[in-house]
C-alpha positions in Angstrom: -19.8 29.1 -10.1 -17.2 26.2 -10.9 -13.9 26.9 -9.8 -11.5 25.0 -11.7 -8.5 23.4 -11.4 -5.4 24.6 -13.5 -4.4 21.8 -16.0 -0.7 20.1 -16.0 1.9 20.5 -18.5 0.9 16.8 -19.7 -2.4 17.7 -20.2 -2.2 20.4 -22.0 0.0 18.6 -24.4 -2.7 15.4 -24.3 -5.4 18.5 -25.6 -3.1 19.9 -27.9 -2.3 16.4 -29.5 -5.9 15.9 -29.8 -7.3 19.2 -31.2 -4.2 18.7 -33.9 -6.4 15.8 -35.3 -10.0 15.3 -37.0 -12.9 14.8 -34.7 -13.0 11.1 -35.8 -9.7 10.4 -35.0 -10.2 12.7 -31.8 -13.0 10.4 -30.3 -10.8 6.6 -31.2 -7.8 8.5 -29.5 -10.3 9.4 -26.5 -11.5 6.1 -26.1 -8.0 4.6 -26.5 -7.0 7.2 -23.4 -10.6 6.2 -21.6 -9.4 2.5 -21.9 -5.8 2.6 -21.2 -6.8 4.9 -17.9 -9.0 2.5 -17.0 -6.3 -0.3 -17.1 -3.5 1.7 -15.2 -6.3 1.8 -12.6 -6.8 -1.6 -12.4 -3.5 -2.6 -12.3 -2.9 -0.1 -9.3 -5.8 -1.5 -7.2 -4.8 -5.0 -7.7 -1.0 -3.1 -6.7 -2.6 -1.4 -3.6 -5.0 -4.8 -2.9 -1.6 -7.3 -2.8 0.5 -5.0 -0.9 -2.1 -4.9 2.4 -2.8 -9.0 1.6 -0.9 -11.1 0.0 -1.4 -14.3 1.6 -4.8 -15.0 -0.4 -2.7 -14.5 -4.0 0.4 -16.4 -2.4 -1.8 -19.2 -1.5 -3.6 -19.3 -5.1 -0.2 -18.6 -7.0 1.3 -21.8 -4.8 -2.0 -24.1 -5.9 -1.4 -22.8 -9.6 1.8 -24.2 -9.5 1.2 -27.3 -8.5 -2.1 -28.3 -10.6 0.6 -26.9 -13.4 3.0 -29.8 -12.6 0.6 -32.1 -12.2 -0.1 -31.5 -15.5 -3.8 -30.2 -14.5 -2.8 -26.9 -16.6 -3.6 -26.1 -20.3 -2.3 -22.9 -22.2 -4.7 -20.3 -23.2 
């Protein structure tokens, strides 16, 4: 048997939230959630990545500056 893992105040309002709303709405809010987690993630691995090396991203940040005023840059 599965022993599990009492849920946090914030979750427990996350499930509330979502068992307040139809089962459409329920799955777009999840896979909102899904793809906002997965950003926050992201961002903290690039976080975690540039803290224990930054010279690499230093190095390309300097380079993107200058092709910028070279005028080698275009806007997205």
């Amino acid at each position: 048997m599965e022993v599990s893992t009492p849920l946090s105040p914030e979750s427990l309002t996350a499930v509330e939230i979502l068992e307040s709303i139809s089962a459409i709405h329920r799955n777009q809010a999840l896979e909102m959630l899904r793809n906002f987690a997965h950003e926050l993630r992201s961002e903290q691995k690039w976080e975690e990545l540039y803290s224990k090396h930054p010279g690499p991203m230093k190095k390309m940040a300097k380079q993107a500056l200058k092709e910028h005023r070279e005028g080698k840059s275009q806007e997205l």
